[in-house]
SEPAZA-491855 format. One record per residue (C-alpha): residue in one letter; y, x, z. Coordinates in steps of 0.2 Angstrom, whole numbers, plus 5000, padded with zeros to 4 digits. Each point is the difference from the previous one (the first is absolute). Layout:
<tidrens>
aYXZ...
</tidrens>
This chain:
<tidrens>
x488549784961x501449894993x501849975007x499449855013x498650115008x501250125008x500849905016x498349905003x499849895016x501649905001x499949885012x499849794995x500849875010x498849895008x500349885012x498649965014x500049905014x498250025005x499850085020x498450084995x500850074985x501450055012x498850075013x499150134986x501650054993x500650065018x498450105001x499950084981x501750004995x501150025019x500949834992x501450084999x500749934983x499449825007x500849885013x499249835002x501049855007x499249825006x500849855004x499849935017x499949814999x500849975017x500649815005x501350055008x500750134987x501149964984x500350144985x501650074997x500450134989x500350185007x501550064992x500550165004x501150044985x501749995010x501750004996x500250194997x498850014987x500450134988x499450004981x499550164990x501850084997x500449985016x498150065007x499950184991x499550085019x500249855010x498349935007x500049825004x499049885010x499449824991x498549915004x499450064981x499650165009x498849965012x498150014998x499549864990x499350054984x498149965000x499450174987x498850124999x499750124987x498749984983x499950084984x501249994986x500750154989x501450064992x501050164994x501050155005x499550154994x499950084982x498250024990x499950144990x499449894986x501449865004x500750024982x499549814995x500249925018x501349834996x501650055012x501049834993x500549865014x498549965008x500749835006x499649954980x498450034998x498849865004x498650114999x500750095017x500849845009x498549905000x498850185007x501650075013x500849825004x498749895001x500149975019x501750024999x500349884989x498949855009x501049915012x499450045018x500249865012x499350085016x501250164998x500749985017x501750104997x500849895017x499749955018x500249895011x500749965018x499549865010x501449915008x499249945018x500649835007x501750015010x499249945017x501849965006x499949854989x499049864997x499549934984x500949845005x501750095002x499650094984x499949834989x501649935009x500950174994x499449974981x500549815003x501950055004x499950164987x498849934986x500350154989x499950135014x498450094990x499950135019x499549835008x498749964989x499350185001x500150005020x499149824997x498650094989x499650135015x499749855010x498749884992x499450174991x499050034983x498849865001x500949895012x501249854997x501449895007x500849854996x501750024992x501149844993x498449915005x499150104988x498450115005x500550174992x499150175001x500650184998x500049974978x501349865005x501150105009x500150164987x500449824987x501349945011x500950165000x499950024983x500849834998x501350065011x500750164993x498950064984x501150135001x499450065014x499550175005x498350065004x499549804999x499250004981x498950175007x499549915015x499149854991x499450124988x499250105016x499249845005x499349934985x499350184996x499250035018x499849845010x499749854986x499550124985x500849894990x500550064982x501749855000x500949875009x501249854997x501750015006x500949885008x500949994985x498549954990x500050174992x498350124997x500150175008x498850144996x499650155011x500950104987x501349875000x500550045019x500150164997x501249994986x501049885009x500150135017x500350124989x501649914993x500849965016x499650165008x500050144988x499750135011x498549915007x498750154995x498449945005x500149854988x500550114986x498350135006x498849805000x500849934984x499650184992x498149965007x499949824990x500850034984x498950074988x500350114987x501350165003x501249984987x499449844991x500149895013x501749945008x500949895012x501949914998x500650025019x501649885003x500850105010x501349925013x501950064996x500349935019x498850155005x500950104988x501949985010x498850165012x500750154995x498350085002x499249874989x501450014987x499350195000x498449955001x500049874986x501250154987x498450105004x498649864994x501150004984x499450174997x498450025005x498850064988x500749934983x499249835000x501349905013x500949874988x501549905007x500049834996x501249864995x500949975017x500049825007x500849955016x500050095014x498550084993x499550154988x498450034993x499150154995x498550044992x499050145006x498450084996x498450045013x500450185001x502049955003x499549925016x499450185005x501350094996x501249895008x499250035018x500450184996x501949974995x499949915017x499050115011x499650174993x498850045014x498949834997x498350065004x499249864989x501050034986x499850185000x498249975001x499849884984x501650084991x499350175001x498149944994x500849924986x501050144993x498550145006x498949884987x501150034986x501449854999x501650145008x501549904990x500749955017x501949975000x500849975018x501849945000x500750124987x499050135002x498250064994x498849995015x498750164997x498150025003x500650155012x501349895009x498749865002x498650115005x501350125012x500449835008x498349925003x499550175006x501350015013x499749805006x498249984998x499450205002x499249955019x499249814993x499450014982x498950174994x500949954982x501650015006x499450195002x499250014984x501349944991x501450115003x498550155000x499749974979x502050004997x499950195008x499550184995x498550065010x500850185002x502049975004x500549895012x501649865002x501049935015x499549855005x501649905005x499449925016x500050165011x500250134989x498550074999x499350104985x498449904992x498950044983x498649914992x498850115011x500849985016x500149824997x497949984996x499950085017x501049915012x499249854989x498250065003x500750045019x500649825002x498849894988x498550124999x498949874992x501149984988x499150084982x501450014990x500650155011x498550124996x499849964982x502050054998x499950155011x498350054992x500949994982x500850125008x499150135007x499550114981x498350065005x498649975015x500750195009x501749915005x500049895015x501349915012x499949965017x499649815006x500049955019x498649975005x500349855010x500649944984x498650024990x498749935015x501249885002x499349845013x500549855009x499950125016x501450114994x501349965010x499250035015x499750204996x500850115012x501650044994x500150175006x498550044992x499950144986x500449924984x498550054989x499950034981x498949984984x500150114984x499549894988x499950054980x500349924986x498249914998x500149985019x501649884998x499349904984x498349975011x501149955014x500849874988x498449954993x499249985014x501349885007x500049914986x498149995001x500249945018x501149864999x499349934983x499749815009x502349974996x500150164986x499950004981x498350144994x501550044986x500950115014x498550124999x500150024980x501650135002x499150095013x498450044987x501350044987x500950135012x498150085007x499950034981x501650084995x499950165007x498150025002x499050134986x499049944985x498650075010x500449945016x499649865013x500949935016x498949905014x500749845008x499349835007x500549884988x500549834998x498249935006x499850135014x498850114994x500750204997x499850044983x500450154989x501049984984x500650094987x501549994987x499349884989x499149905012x501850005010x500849924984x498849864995x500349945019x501750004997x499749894986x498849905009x500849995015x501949924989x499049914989x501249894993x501550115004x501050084985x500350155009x498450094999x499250184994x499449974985x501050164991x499150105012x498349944998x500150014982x500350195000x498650035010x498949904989x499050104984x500049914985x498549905000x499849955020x499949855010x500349975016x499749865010x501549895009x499749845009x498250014996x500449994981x499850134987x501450094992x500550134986x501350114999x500949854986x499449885014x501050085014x501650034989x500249814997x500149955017x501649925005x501050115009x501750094996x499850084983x501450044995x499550184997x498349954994x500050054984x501150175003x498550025013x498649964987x501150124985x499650155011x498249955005x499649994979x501150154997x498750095013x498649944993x500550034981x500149834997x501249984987x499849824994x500249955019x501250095002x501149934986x499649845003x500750005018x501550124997x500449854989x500149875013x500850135011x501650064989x500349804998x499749985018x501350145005x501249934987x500349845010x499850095016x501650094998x500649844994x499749935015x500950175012x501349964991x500349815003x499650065018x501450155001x501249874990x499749875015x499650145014x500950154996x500050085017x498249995002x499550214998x498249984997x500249894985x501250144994x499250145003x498349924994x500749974982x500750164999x498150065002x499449874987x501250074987x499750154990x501250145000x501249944985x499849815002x501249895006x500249835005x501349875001x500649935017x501549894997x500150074981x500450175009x498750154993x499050075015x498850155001x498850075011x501450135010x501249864999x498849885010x499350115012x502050045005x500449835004x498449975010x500550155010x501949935002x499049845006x498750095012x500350175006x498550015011x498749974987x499350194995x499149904981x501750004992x500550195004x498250054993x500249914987x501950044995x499650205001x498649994990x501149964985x500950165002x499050164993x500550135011x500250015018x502050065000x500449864988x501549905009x500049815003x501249895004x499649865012x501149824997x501050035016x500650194993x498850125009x499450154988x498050065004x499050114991x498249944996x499250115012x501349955014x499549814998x498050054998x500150105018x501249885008x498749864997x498350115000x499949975018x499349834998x499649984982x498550094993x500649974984x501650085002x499250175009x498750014984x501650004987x500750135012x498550114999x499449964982x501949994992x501150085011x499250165007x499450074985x501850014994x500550095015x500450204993x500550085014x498349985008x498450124994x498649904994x498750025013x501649925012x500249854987x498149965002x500050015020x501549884998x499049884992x498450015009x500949975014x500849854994x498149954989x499650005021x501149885005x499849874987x498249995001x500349975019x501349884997x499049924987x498150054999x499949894984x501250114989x498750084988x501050104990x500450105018x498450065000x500050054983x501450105002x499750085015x498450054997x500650104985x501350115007x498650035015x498850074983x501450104993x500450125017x498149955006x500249905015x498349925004x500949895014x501449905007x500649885015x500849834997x501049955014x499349865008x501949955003x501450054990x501549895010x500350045017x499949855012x499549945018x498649874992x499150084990x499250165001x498650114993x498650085007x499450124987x500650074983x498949944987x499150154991x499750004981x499350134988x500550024981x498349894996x500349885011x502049954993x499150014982x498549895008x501449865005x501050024985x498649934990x499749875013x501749935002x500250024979x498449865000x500949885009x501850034994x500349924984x501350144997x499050104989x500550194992x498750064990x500550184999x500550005019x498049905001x499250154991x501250165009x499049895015x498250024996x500250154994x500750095016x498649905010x498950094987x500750185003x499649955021x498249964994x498350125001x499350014983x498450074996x499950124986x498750004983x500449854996x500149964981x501849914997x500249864991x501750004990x500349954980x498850104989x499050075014x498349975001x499449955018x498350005012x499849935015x499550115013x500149955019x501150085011x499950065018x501349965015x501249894987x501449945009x500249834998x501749915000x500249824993x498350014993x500350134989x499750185000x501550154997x499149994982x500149815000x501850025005x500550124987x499249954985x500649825002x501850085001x499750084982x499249834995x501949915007x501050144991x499250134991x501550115002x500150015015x499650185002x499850065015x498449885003x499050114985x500650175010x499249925016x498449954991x499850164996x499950075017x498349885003x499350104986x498750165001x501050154994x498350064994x499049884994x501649874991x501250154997x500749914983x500049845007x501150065011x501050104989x500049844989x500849915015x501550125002x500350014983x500349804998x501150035019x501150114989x500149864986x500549875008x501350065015x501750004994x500850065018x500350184998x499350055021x498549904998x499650094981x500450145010x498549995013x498949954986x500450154989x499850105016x498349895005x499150034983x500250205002x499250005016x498649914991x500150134983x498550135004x500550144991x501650094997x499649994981x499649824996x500949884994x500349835001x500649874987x501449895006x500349834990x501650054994x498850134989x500550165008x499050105012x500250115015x499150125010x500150005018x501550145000x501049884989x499449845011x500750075014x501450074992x500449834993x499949915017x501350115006x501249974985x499749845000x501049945014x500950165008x500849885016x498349945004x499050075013x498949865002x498550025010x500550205002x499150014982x501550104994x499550135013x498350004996x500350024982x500750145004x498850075011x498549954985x501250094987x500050165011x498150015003x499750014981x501150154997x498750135004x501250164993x501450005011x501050054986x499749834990x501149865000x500249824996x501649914991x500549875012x501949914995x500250134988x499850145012x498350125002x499550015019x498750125005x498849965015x501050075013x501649894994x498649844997x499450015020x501950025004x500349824993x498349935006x500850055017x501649934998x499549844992x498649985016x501149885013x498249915002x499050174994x498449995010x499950155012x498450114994x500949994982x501650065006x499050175011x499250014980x501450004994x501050115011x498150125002x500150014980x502050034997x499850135011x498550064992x500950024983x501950065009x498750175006x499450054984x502150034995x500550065016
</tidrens>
């Protein structure tokens, strides 16, 4: 899937004041995220604002690990949590993902920011206290106090608790209610703290009135209140958090707020206000007038200044951190860059016991293997320490299992979930504390149905598109062949397979960009239709679906290149060299703007090809010098190492890091091996072959080992199993163990080693290479043709290769893998790559040595032809004389010369003197003896004539593998021959 698939779940901020929606979000979702506040229309009660932003307040330099107490921070955010998406991880096929600044494209404003960017009048980011009448004094002695101190506004308020919301009096024998008082005030001191927000409370909650007239004959919006409160009290927080709610569009839309210079003579205002100048790039000072100075700031400013102000503001945190985990993180604070980490770290530490995102947040800025102290307590935390306190605290939360499932590599690891949290019910809290606490292992599939299924549950107030990641992550591990079971969206439990898993994906985001359309198409055959939405499509169909396709046509270039379609293939290679051209284009603008973002780095340096360069501020760039500077930008991320070391050719070749430190490439592969598969499979592949103070029988135990680990780290990696499975055929192991962990941890553990044979790696190998549009065709050949050597043939079967005629004739107990035969196998091999000898040698063995002797002999002479490796002409030369009947025939090669089966063997010895491949040196050795029959005779081998004695000698000593019964034959017969001198 695409970049926006990755972190999927972000929570939407809704707004409800419905009881019974209350009521089922306390029983489905422990309404933990979720306070909800009513206003009691009492007769004898008169609003007041609460402020609890006191004198002492400190602003963000001043706040670094001081925690402080504002009425912002209490529970009054109305939220609970609903789909969205967004990005934090790197795709292998991320080469054409747009990394510019986010907050200019429309495309991803109007999808990310939509409710964000809609004014939100019943965002309740205040309170309210209710001040109750003073029973000391009578309304009557009130009005004589505001006779003698007419601009006494506490008099009017103590009046106002009196005749209460919807009561009057008479006043200056005028009949006037609570509206007349908040005016009066007003008229008395418009400079006035708290008095602008208290009228904006009563308008919003008691008249729902959208404007009033002023004494003064002046219009005043909601909006206008608040910018007014805002300008006589700067640090008023909760009228910065509900003018955030009305405005509309993030960065577009903007307010002048006059501020008070009278307010300003407060030292901690004056701070206050030098931080609002700096917030986030869009405050703009305006001419000043008198007494007054006006500034322009921007809907996100308002945000950022309640941080400036309060750094431990849980509302802010809240919004701030959804907006920057959606993509928009250019968030200045005072003079200093405010972080996704900081943001998250923050909210994680405020909200961590109230809102399950607060959790979830902070979980996706973390590795799931090492851990980081979190600041409030100390305590070490890591991505999956954090998906299980959140599952422990907010266990019908889904985002939780489908992280912790993306996880988990394969169905034999498991972690350990409460069980209290898992049956979690309204009668919880009245379990016996000192009972045993219980536990449930749950697996990968068992979290994503545990998602699903509250997904499923609570479908009455939850989008169906928060299922469609779950069918994508049922498919991205499961077999071509295989099928998982689960009670689906309607109820019913179903089976599904891969391609069945995908087309609900599809269905189930219709509409939605980010979809699995790249994965669909490889495991569609050229002239299929499949059925999505109740409407037929082809394989052409299904490409032109909108969704994210940047790499479309790279994607389609491989499929034609596959299929041998060449005019396809030209025409979209085409399309996708132009495409690539403005894609670095854009990298570049994004590094020139962005230039300590490392992915953008190091993803350009893997766009590039090894001599290219690009031009980032008219400087000359190249792949190594990219993936430097994204490691001098982010040390933790493993991509860059890989990457850097792989453009080094051996494994003691010295690199130097931007800070000064020297590593060899090997150093830099193990270093980061641990937690990149990438980085262990250069190690093996690159690194350990180079390694000359190991024998090679050591090298290849090295690398199966780490061929191990990779697949458990990342059952997906096809060419491990290629590669394993080879060095497994060349010292004939028939089996291995994957490590159903590879990192040591206290959440996840495995229950059994996974067990693999040599046909099974190949099996998967040819799998995964039908869905991977990574595609080696020489790598795609050694594949089939090793599954071939696993394979039971049945012999007497004509073969069907250039210039041979052929008959069908049926065959008994065929082996049949991917519908084909080990015949099937082999001759397509041939038909892909008629040099590809060793495919003609294997044939041969499928044939009667009686009844097809010279097609046989036929087949090991075009092996010979073609093989250019000097071990594998070797074993052919060696292969044919064990065919050759008698001691005096010969055979015509292709080159025109021909050999009897002395000068056969002989030649496979010659021909590469270091090999010893498949112990065929030693049994050349041993053949070359048996046809001595004088013990006297002898054989020119390297220019030297050995007799028979001398010939079993070196069979002996070349026999490291030599099977048992031929090494007593051996001995039984030198012995034999040593008698007859002694």
């Amino acid at each position: 899937m695409n970049k926006l698939f990755n972190n999927i779940n972000k929570s939407r901020l809704f707004f409800y004041n419905n009881n019974n929606f209350k009521k089922n979000l306390n029983k489905n979702n422990n309404n933990h995220s979720s306070t909800f506040t009513k206003f009691n229309n009492n007769k004898n009660n008169s609003i007041l604002f609460n402020s609890n932003n006191n004198n002492n307040k400190q602003i963000f330099k001043l706040l670094f690990s001081t925690n402080s107490n504002s009425s912002s921070s209490t529970n009054n955010t109305e939220t609970t949590a609903t789909t969205t998406t967004t990005t934090t991880t790197t795709t292998k096929s991320n080469e054409f993902v747009n990394y510019g600044n986010k907050a200019d494209d429309d495309i991803f404003e109007n999808q990310l920011f939509s409710h964000l960017n809609k004014s939100d009048p019943k965002a309740n980011f205040y309170d309210f206290k209710f001040q109750m009448a003073d029973a000391a004094i009578s309304e009557k002695e009130i009005l004589e106090l505001i006779k003698n101190e007419p601009k006494n506004n506490l008099h009017y308020q103590k009046l106002g608790a009196h005749i209460g919301v919807n009561g009057t009096t008479i006043l200056n024998g005028k009949v006037v209610g609570q509206l007349d008082l908040y005016l009066i005030q007003i008229e008395n001191n418009p400079r006035d703290k708290h008095v602008f927000f208290s009228l904006f409370a009563f308008m919003s909650e008691c008249l729902h009135l959208e404007q009033v007239t002023l004494l003064n004959g002046e219009v005043v919006t909601l909006k206008d209140c608040l910018i007014r409160e805002i300008g006589n009290n700067p640090t008023h927080l909760e009228s910065y958090l509900i003018l955030f709610s009305l405005m509309d569009h993030l960065i577009e839309d903007t307010v002048t707020i006059n501020f008070n210079l009278d307010s300003l003579e407060d030292e901690n205002h004056k701070m206050v206000f030098n931080e609002i100048g700096n917030n986030g790039g869009g405050g703009e000072t305006l001419q000043t007038q008198e007494r007054i100075m006006p500034m322009k700031l921007r809907k996100l400013d308002l945000l950022t200044n309640v941080i400036s102000m309060d750094r431990y503001n849980s509302n802010a945190l809240e919004l701030l951190t959804y907006i920057m985990n959606e993509g928009y993180t250019d968030i200045v604070i005072g003079d200093k860059r405010f972080t996704i980490y900081e943001a998250c770290q923050l909210n994680y530490i405020v909200n961590k016991n109230l809102d399950p995102l607060a959790i979830f947040y902070f979980s996706e800025q973390l590795n799931p293997w090492y851990g980081v102290f979190e600041t409030e307590k100390g305590d070490m935390v890591s991505k999956l320490s954090l998906l299980i306190e959140g599952i422990t605290k907010f266990p019908n939360f889904p985002n939780f299992y489908y992280s912790l499932a993306k996880i988990l590599k394969n169905n034999n690891q498991f972690v350990k979930i409460k069980k209290n949290s898992i049956n979690n019910n309204d009668n919880n809290n009245n379990n016996n504390n000192n009972e045993k606490e219980e536990f449930i292992e749950m697996n990968r599939y068992d979290l994503l149905r545990k998602g699903f299924d509250i997904i499923r549950k609570e479908k009455e107030y939850r989008n169906k598109e928060e299922i469609g990641p779950y069918y994508f992550e049922f498919a991205r591990l499961l077999g071509l062949n295989d099928t998982v079971s689960f009670v689906d969206y309607d109820g019913v439990k179903k089976d599904f397979n891969k391609k069945q898993l995908y087309i609900k994906t599809i269905e189930t985001l219709q509409g939605s960009l980010d979809i699995p359309v790249h994965e669909l198409l490889l495991l569609m055959s050229p002239n299929e239709t499949i059925i999505i939405n109740g409407k037929s499509y082809s394989r052409d169909d299904v490409s032109k679906i909108p969704h994210y396709d940047s790499a479309l046509e790279k994607l389609l270039c491989d499929i034609f290149k596959k299929e041998k379609n060449i005019e396809e293939f030209k025409k979209n290679n085409e399309i996708f060299l132009k495409k690539r051209a403005k894609v670095i284009e854009q990298f570049v603008k994004a590094i020139e703007e962005h230039p300590s973002i490392a992915y953008n780095l190091s993803t350009l340096g893997d766009i590039l090809e090894k001599d290219e360069k690009v031009y980032i501020h008219g400087k000359p760039y190249g792949k190594i010098d990219l993936f430097l500077m994204a490691i001098s930008y982010d040390t933790n991320s493993t991509d860059s190492y890989y990457k850097l070391a792989r453009e080094f050719p051996n494994f003691d070749s010295k690199i130097t890091l931007l800070d000064g430190t020297v590593k060899m490439k090997a150093e830099l592969q193990e270093e980061t091996s641990l937690y990149n598969s990438h980085s262990l499979y250069d190690f093996a592949t690159q690194s350990v072959p180079q390694f000359c103070m190991y024998e090679e029988s050591k090298k290849s135990w090295i690398m199966r080992d780490c061929f191990c680990n990779i697949i458990s780290m990342d059952p997906l990696y096809k060419d491990a199993y290629l590669k394993l499975g080879i060095e497994m055929y060349r010292y004939s192991i028939d089996e291995c163990l994957i490590p159903s962990v590879t990192i040591s941890t206290p959440f996840i553990y495995g229950k059994d080693d996974i067990k693999l044979s040599r046909k099974q790696l190949f099996i998967k190998y040819i799998e995964l290479s039908q869905i991977n549009s990574e595609f080696n065709e020489s790598d795609n050949l050694l594949a089939w043709y090793h599954l071939s050597l696993e394979m039971s043939g049945s012999s007497n079967d004509n073969i069907n290769i250039a210039n041979t005629k052929t008959t069908t004739i049926s065959l008994n107990r065929e082996e049949i893998q991917f519908g084909q035969t080990k015949k099937d196998i082999l001759q397509s091999i041939i038909k892909q790559d008629e040099t590809f000898s060793r495919a003609y040698s294997e044939l041969s063995t499928l044939l009667s040595l009686d009844s097809q002797y010279d097609q046989i002999i036929e087949l090991m002479v075009k092996a010979i032809k073609y093989e250019s490796d000097v071990n594998i002409k070797s074993n052919h030369y060696f292969k044919l004389s064990q065919y050759v009947k008698d001691i005096n025939e010969r055979v015509k090669l292709d080159n025109g010369t021909s050999m009897n089966k002395q000068q056969l063997l002989v030649e496979s010895i010659e021909l590469a003197p270091r090999s010893n491949s498949n112990n065929n040196h030693s049994l050349a050795y041993h053949s070359l003896a048996k046809l001595l029959t004088n013990s006297n005779d002898t054989i020119e081998i390297f220019g030297k004539q050995l007799n028979q004695s001398e010939l079993f000698e070196l069979a002996l000593k070349n026999s490291d593998n030599f099977s048992e019964s031929l090494k007593i034959k051996s001995n039984q017969i030198l012995n034999d021959t040593k008698n007859l001198f002694f």
